[in-house]
LUMDO-941741 format. One line per 10 residues: number of its first residue (from 0); their letters; for each residue x, y, z of N, C-alpha, C, O. Coordinates in steps of 0.1 Angstrom, whole numbers, plus 5000, padded with zeros to 4 digits. Example, Ala and Ser with C-alpha at 12.3 -4.5 7.8 and 13.67 -1.06 7.14 Angstrom:
! LUMDO-941741
0> AS> 5132:4943:5078:5123:4955:5078:5132:4967:5078:5142:4967:5085; 5128:4978:5071:5137:4989:5071:5129:5000:5079:5134:5011:5080;
! end
This chain:
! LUMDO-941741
0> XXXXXXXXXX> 5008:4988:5000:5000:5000:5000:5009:5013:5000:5005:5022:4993; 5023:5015:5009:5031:5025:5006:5038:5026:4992:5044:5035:4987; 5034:5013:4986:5042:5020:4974:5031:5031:4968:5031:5043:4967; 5025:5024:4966:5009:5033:4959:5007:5050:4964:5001:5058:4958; 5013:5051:4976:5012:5070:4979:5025:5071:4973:5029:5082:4969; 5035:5060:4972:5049:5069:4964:5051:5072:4955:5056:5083:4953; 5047:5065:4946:5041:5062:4936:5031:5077:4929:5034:5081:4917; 5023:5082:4935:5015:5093:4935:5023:5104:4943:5016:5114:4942; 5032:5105:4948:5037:5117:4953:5050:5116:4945:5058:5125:4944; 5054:5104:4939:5065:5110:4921:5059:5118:4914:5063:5128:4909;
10> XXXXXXXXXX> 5045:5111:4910:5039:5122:4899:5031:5136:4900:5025:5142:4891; 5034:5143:4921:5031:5152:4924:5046:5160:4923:5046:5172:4922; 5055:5155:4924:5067:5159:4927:5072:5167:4915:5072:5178:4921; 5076:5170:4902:5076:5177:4894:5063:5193:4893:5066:5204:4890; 5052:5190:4895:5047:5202:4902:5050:5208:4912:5053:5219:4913; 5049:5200:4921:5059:5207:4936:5072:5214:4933:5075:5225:4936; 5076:5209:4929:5093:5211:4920:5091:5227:4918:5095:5236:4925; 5087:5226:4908:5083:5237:4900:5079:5247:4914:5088:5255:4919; 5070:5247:4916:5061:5262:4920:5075:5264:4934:5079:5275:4936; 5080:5252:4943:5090:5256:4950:5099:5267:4944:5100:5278:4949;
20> XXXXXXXXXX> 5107:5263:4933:5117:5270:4927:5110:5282:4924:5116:5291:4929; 5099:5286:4918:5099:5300:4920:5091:5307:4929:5088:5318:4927; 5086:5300:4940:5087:5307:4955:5106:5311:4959:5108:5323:4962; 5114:5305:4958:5123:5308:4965:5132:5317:4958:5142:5322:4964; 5129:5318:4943:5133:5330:4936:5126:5341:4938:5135:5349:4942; 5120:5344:4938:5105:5352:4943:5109:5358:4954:5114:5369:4955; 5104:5345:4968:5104:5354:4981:5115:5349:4987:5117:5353:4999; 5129:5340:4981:5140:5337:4990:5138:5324:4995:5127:5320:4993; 5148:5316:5002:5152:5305:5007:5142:5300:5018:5138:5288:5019; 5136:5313:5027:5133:5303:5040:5120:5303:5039:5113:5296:5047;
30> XXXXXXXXXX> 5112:5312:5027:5099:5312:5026:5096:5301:5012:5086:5295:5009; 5108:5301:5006:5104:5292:4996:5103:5278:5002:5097:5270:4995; 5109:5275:5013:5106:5259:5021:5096:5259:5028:5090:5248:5030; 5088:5275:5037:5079:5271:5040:5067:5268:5032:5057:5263:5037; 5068:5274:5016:5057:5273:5010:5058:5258:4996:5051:5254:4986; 5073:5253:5002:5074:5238:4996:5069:5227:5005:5064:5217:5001; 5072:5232:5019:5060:5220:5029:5044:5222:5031:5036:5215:5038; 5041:5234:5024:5026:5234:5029:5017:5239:5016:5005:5238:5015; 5025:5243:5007:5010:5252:4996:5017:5246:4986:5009:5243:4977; 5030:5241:4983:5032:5237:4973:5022:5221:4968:5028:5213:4960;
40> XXXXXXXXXX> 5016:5219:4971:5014:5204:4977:5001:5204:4969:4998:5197:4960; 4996:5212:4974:4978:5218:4966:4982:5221:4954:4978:5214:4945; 4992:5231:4950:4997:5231:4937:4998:5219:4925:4993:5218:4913; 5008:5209:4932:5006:5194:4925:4998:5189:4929:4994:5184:4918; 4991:5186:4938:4975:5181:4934:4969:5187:4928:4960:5180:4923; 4968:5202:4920:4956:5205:4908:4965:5203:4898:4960:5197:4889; 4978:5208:4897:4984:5199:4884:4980:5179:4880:4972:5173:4872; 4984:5177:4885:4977:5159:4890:4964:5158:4883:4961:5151:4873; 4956:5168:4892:4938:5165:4887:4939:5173:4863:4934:5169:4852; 4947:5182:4866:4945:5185:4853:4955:5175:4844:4950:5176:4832;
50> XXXXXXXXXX> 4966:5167:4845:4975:5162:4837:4968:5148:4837:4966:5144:4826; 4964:5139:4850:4964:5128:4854:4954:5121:4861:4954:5111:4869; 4944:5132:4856:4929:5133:4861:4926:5115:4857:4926:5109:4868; 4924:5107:4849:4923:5094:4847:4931:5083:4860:4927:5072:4863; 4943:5090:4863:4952:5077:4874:4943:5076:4886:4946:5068:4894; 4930:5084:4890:4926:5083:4902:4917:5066:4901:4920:5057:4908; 4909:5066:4893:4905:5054:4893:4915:5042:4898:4912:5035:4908; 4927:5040:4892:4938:5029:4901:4939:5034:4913:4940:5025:4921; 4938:5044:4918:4939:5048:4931:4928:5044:4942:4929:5040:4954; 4916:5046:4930:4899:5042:4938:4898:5024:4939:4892:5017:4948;
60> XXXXXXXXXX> 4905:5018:4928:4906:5003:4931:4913:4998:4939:4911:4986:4943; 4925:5007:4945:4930:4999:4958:4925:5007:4969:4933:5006:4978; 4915:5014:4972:4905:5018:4983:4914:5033:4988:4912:5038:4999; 4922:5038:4979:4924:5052:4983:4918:5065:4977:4920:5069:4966; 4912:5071:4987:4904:5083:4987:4915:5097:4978:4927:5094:4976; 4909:5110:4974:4918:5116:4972:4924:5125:4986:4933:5134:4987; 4913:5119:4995:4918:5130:5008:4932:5120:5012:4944:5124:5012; 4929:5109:5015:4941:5097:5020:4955:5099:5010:4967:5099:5014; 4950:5100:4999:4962:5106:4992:4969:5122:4996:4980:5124:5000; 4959:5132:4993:4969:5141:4993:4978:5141:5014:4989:5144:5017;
70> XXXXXXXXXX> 4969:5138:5020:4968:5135:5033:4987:5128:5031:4998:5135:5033; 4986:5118:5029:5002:5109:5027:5013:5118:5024:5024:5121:5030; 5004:5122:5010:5016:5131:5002:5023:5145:5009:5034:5150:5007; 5013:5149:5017:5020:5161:5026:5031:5152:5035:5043:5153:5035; 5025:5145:5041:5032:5137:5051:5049:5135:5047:5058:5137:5054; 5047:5129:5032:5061:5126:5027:5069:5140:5021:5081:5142:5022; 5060:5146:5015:5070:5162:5014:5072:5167:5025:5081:5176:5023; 5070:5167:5036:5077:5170:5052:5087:5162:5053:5099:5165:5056; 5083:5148:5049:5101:5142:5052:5107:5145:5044:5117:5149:5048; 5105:5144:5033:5116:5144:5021:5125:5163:5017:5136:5165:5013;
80> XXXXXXXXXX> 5114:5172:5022:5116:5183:5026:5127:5193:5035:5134:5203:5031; 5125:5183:5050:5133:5190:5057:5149:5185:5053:5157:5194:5055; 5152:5176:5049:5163:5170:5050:5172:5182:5035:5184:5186:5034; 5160:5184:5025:5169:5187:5012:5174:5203:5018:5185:5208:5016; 5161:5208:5028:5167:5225:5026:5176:5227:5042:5181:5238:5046; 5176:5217:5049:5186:5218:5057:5200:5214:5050:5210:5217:5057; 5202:5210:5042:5213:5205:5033:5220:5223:5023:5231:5229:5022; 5207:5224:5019:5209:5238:5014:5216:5250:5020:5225:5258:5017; 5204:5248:5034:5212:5258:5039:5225:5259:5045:5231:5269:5046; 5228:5249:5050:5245:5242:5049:5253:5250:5042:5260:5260:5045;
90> XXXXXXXXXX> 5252:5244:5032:5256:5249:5017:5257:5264:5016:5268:5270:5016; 5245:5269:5016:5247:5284:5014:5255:5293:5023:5260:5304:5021; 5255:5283:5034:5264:5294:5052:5279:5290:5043:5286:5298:5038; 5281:5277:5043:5294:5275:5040:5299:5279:5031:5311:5280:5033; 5294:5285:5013:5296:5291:5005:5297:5304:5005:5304:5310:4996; 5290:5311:5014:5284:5328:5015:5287:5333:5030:5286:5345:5032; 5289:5327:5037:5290:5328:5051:5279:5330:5059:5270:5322:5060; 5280:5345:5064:5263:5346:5071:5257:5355:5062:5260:5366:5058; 5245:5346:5058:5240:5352:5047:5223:5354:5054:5216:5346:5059; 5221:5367:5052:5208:5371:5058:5194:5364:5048:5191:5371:5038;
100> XX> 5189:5353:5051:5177:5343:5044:5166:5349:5041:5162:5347:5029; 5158:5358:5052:5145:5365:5047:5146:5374:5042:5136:5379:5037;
! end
């Protein structure tokens, strides 16, 4: 059954992708992560419903809802999340020194 939300949060992941990268061009590094763990998410779910509007039926035969999905899918962009932009910001102190984020 976990494969089946991974599965669905690969093919939310390129929309997320997207609207992240220009939040953090936009408003910067620390608002672009908070709006990669929480609004980006809705983003690739309506891309999803417009690209891939047909994959929900496989989703409805193995008894998952779209709330249980996007439900998951937040769950795993929090994990998968904190790890990339704590890496970043690593990165950026060590390359730039102290670098003012907001």
């Amino acid at each position: 059954m976990y494969r089946a939300y991974w599965q669905f949060y690969k093919t939310l992941f390129p929309f997320i992708t997207a609207f992240s990268i220009l939040s953090v061009l936009i408003l910067g590094l620390l608002w672009g992560f908070v709006f990669f763990a929480t609004i980006a998410i809705f983003f690739g779910f309506i891309g999803f419903r417009t690209f891939y509007n047909n994959q929900f039926y496989f989703y409805y035969n193995l008894g998952l809802t779209k709330w249980k999905l996007l439900r998951a899918s937040f769950f795993i962009n929090i994990l998968v999340g904190i790890p990339i932009f704590s890496v970043l910001l690593v990165f950026i102190f060590f390359l730039f020194g102290n670098l003012q984020i907001t």
